[in-house]
C-alpha positions in Angstrom: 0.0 0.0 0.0 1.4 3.3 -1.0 1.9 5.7 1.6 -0.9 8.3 0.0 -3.1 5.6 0.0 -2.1 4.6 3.9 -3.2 8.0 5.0 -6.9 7.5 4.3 -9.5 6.0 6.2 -11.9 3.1 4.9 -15.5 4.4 5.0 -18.0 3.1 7.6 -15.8 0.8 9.3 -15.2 -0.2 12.9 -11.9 0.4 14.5 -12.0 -2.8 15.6 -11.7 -5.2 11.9 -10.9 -8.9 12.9 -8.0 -9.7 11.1 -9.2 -11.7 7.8 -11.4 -8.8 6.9 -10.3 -6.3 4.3 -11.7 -2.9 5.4 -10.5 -1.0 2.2 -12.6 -3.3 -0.2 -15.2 -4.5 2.4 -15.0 -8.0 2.4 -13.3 -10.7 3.9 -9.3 -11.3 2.2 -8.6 -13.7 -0.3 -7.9 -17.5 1.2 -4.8 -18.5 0.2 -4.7 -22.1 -1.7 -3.8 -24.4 1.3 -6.3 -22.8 3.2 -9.1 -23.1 1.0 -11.9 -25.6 2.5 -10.6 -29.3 1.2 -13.6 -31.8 -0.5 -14.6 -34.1 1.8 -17.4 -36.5 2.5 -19.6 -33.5 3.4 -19.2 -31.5 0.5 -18.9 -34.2 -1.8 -22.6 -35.2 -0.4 -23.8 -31.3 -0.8 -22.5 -30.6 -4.3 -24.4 -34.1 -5.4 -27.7 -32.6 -4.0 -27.1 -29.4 -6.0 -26.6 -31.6 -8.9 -29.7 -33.7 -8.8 -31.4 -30.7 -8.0 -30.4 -29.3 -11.3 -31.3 -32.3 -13.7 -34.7 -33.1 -11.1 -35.8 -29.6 -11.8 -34.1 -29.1 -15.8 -37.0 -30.3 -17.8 -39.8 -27.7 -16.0 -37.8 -24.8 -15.7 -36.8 -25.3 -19.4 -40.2 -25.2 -20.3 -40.6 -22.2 -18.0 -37.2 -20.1 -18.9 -38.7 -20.2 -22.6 -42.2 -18.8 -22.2 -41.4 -16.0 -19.7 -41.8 -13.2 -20.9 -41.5 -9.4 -20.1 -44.3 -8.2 -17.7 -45.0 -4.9 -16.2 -42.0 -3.1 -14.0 -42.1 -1.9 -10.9 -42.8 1.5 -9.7 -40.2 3.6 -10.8 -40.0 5.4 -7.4 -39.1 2.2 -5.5 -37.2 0.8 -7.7 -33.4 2.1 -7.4 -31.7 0.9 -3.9 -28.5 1.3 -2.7 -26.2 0.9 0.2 -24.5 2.9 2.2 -22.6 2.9 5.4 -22.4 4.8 8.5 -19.6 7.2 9.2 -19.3 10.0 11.5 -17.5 12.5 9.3 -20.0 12.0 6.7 -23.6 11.1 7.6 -24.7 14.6 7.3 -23.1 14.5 3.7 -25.0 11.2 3.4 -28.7 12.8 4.4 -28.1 15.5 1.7 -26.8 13.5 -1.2 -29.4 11.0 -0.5 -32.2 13.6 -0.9 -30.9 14.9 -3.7 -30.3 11.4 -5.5 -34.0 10.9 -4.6 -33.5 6.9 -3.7 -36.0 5.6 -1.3 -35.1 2.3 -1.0 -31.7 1.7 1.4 -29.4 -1.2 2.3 -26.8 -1.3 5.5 -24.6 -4.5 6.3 -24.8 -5.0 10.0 -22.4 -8.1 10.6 -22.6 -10.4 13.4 -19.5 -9.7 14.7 -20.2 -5.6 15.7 -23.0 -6.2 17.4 -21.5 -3.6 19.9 -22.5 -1.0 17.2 -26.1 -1.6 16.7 -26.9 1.8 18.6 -24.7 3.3 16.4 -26.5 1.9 13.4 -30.0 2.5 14.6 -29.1 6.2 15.0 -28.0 5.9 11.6 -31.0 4.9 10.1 -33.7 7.2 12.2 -31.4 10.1 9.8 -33.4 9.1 6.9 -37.1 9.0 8.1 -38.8 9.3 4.4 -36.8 5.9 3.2 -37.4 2.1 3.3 -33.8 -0.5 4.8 -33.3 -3.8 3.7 -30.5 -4.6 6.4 -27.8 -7.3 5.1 -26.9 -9.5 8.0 -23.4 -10.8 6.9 -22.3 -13.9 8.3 -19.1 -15.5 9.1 -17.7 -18.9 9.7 -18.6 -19.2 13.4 -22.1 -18.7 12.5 -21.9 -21.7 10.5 -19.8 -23.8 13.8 -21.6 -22.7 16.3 -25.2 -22.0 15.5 -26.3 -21.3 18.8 -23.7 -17.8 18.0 -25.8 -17.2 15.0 -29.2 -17.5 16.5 -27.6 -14.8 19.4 -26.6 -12.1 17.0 -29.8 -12.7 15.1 -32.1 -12.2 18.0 -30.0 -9.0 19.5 -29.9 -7.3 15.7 -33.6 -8.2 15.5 -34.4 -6.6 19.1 -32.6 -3.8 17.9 -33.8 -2.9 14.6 -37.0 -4.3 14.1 -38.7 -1.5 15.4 -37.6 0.5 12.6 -36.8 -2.3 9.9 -38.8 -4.9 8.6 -36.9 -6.6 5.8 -33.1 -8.7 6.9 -31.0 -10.3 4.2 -29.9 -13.0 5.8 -26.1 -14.0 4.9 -23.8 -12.3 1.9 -21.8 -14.2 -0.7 -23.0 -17.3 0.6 -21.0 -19.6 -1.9 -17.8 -17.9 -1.7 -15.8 -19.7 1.6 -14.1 -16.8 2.4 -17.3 -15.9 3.7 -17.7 -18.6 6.2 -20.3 -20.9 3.7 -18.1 -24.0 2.8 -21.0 -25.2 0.9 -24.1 -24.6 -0.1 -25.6 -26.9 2.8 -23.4 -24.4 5.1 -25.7 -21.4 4.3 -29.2 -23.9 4.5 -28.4 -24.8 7.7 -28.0 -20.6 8.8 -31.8 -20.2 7.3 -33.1 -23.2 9.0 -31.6 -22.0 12.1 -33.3 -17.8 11.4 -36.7 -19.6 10.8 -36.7 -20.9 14.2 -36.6 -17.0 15.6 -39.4 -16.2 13.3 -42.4 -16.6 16.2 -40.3 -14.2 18.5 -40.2 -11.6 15.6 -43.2 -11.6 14.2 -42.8 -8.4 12.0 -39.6 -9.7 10.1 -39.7 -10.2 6.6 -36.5 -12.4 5.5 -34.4 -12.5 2.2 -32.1 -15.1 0.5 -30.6 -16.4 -0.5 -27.9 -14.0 -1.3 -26.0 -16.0 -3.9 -23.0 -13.5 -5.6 -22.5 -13.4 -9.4 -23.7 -16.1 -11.4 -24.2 -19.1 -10.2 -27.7 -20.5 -11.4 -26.9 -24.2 -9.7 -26.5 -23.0 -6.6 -29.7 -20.5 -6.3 -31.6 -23.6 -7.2 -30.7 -25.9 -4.3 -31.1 -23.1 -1.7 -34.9 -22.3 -3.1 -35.1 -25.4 -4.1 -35.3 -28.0 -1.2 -37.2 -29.8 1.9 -36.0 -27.5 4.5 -38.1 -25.7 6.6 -37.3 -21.7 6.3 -39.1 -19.5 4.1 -38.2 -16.6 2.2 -40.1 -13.3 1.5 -37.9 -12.3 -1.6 -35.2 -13.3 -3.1 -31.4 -11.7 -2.6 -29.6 -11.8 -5.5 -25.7 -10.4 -5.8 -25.5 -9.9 -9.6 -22.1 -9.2 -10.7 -22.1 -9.0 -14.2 -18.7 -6.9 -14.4 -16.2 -9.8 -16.0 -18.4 -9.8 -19.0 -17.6 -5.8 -19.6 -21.3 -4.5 -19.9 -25.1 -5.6 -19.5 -24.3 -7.0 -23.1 -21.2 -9.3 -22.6 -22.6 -13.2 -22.9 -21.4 -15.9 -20.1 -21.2 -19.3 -21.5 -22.5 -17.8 -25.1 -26.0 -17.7 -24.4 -26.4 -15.0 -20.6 -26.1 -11.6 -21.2 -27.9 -9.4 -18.2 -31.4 -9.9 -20.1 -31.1 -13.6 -20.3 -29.5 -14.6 -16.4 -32.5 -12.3 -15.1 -34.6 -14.5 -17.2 -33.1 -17.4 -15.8 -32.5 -16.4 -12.2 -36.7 -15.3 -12.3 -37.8 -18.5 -13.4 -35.7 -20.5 -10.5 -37.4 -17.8 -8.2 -40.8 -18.4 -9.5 -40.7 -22.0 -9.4 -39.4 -22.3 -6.1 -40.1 -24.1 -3.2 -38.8 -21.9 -0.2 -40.0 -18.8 -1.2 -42.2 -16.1 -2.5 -41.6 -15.0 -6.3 -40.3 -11.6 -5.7 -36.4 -10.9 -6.9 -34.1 -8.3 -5.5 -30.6 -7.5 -6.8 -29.4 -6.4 -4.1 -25.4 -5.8 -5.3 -23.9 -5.2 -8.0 -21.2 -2.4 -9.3 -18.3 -2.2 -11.8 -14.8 -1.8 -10.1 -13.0 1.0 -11.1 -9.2 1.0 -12.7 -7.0 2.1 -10.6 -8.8 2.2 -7.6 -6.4 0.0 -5.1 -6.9 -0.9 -2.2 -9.8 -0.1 -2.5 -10.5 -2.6 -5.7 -8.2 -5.6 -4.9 -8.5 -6.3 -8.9 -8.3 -2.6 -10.0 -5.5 -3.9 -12.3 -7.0 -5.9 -14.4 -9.0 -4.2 -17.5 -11.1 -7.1 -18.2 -13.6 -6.8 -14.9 -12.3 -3.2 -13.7 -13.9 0.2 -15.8 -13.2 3.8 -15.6 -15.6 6.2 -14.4 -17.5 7.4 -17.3 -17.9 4.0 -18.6 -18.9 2.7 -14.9 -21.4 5.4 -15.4 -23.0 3.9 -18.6 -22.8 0.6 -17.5 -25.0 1.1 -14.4 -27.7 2.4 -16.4 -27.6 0.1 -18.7 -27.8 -2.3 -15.9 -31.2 -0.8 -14.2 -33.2 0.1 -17.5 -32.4 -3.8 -18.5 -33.6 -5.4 -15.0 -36.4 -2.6 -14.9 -37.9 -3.1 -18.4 -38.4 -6.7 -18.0 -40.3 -6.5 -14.7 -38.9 -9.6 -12.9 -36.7 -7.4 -10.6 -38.3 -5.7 -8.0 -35.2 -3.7 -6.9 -31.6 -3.3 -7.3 -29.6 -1.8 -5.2 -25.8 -0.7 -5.8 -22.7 -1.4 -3.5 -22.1 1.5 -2.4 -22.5 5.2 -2.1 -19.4 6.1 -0.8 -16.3 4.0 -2.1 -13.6 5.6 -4.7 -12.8 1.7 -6.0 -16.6 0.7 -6.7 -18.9 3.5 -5.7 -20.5 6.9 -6.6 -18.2 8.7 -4.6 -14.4 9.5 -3.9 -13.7 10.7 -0.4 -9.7 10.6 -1.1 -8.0 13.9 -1.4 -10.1 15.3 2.0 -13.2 15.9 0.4 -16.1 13.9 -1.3 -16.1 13.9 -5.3 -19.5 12.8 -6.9 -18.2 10.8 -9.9 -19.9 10.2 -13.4 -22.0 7.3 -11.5 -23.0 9.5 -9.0 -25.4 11.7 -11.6 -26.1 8.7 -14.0 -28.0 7.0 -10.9 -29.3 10.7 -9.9 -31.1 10.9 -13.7 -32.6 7.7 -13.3 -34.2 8.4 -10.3 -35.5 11.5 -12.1 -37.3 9.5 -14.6 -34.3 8.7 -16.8 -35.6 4.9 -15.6 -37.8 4.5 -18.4 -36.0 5.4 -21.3 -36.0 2.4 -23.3 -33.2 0.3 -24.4 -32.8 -2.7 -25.9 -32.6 -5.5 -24.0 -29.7 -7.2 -26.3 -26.5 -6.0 -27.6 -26.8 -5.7 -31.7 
């Protein structure tokens, strides 16, 4: 890390980081190789239930992926989400810009390991009376160990917020192991375990099954399955940024249009919960960016601003048009390696994305687009 770099302070983060989390880039650090969770009789048995999932459930949702079609989008004004974080030197910066952005519809990551900040973060939200919080309950691995840990922080972040919040995401990145989810069973077991609080809380709504970038086989077996949780929408972490824009294909046939089109009907046909979709993440790195982007060097999934800026509406006029998504929220307001804003230099710069999402919430939304490249 460069020693102009050194001087800055990560935004919204605890002084207190336990040592495998990154606070520049907001995520847990990269698991070296002979660390990496090792196949065993477990996972061997888990990734065989995701597989028979898949060819059980192939034929229908064939059927189904070919005759949805585009259906009416959601309001407008609820529509656009995004995150943001708390931060002393700039909530009142955070009040305004979120006024004059004109986004309703918020997200804040509350892990279970600062619970001793949830004062902190319920002052934060009571700042923005007029909006709506989905709160992202990130996980780690002692949730998954020691479940009676999980079902703890659950109930005190619950008791805390619920008053003002209905709506939890329950987990983040829940097939990435640096995460604390070995396997998809891993993150099953979490929502099985959050069902059981469900008759103490009665006003929670919950959403899953927060499955990052594209991973179809995976969002199957967690809404497809005989456990016993239920889910009130559907979390999806979208990243679409390796393939350059909405446009680029994965595996030759998913552009943006055609994973939503997927993604929907695993959502509508599933078993665990109601047909309602939610990105809720997604961004485009930005070049140049480190620490801040750990992959800032690399053109092929990192952007500069303008183009960031064309890519995210490109991204929400897609998902909106088609109706399946509900919401979409971007990761996050404040960040100079992902977000809207730089705070480097001593003083907040609202880049290129920062007004792109600022004229779609001013009706720029509907301008239509179409849906493939060419």
């Amino acid at each position: 890390m460069s020693g102009k770099a050194s001087q800055i302070t990560p935004v919204g983060e605890s002084p207190e980081c336990p040592e495998w989390w990154d606070p520049w880039s907001n995520q847990p650090r990269k698991i070296a190789q002979a660390d990496k969770p090792q196949l065993n009789r477990e996972t061997g048995l888990e990734y065989a239930k995701v597989l028979s999932t898949a060819l059980l459930r192939l034929p229908r949702l064939s059927t189904h992926y070919l005759r949805l079609a585009p259906t009416v989008p959601a309001p407008a004004d609820s529509f656009i989400g995004l995150s943001i974080s708390p931060d002393t030197r700039f909530n009142a910066a955070l009040v305004e810009m979120i006024g004059e952005l004109g986004v309703r519809q918020l997200l804040l990551r509350v892990p279970v390991w600062q619970l001793e900040r949830l004062d902190e973060f319920r002052d934060f939200i009571q700042r923005f009376p007029q909006c709506s919080w989905l709160i992202n309950i990130l996980q780690d691995r002692n949730s998954v160990v020691h479940p009676e840990r999980w079902q703890h922080a659950l109930s005190t972040i619950f008791s805390a917020l619920s008053p003002l919040v209905n709506w939890f995401q329950i987990g983040n990145a829940v097939n990435r192991s640096k995460w604390g989810c070995h396997h998809s069973g891993d993150y099953l077991q979490l929502l099985d375990h959050t069902e059981q609080l469900r008759s103490s809380f009665p006003s929670i709504k919950l959403a899953g099954s927060s499955v990052i970038d594209f991973e179809p086989l995976v969002t199957l077996r967690t809404l497809h399955n005989h456990h016993n949780y239920r889910l009130d929408a559907v979390a999806a972490q979208l990243y679409i940024n390796r393939r350059g824009s909405a446009y680029g294909y994965q595996y030759g046939i998913f552009d943006l249009y055609n994973k939503l089109r997927l993604i929907k009907t695993i959502v509508n046909s599933g078993t665990r919960n109601q047909p309602r979709l939610w990105i809720t993440e997604t961004n485009w790195p930005l070049l140049h960016s480190k620490p801040f982007t750990p992959n800032s060097g690399h053109p092929r999934s990192t952007v500069n601003e303008d183009t960031q800026a064309r890519y995210l509406q490109q991204y929400y006029r897609i998902a909106w048009q088609t109706g399946w998504v509900e919401r979409v929220y971007w990761w996050q307001l404040i960040n100079p390696g992902y977000g809207l804003v730089d705070h480097r230099r001593g003083r907040l710069r609202k880049m290129p994305a920062y007004f792109a999402l600022k004229e779609l919430s001013q009706g720029g939304l509907q301008t239509k687009i179409p849906a493939h490249a060419g």
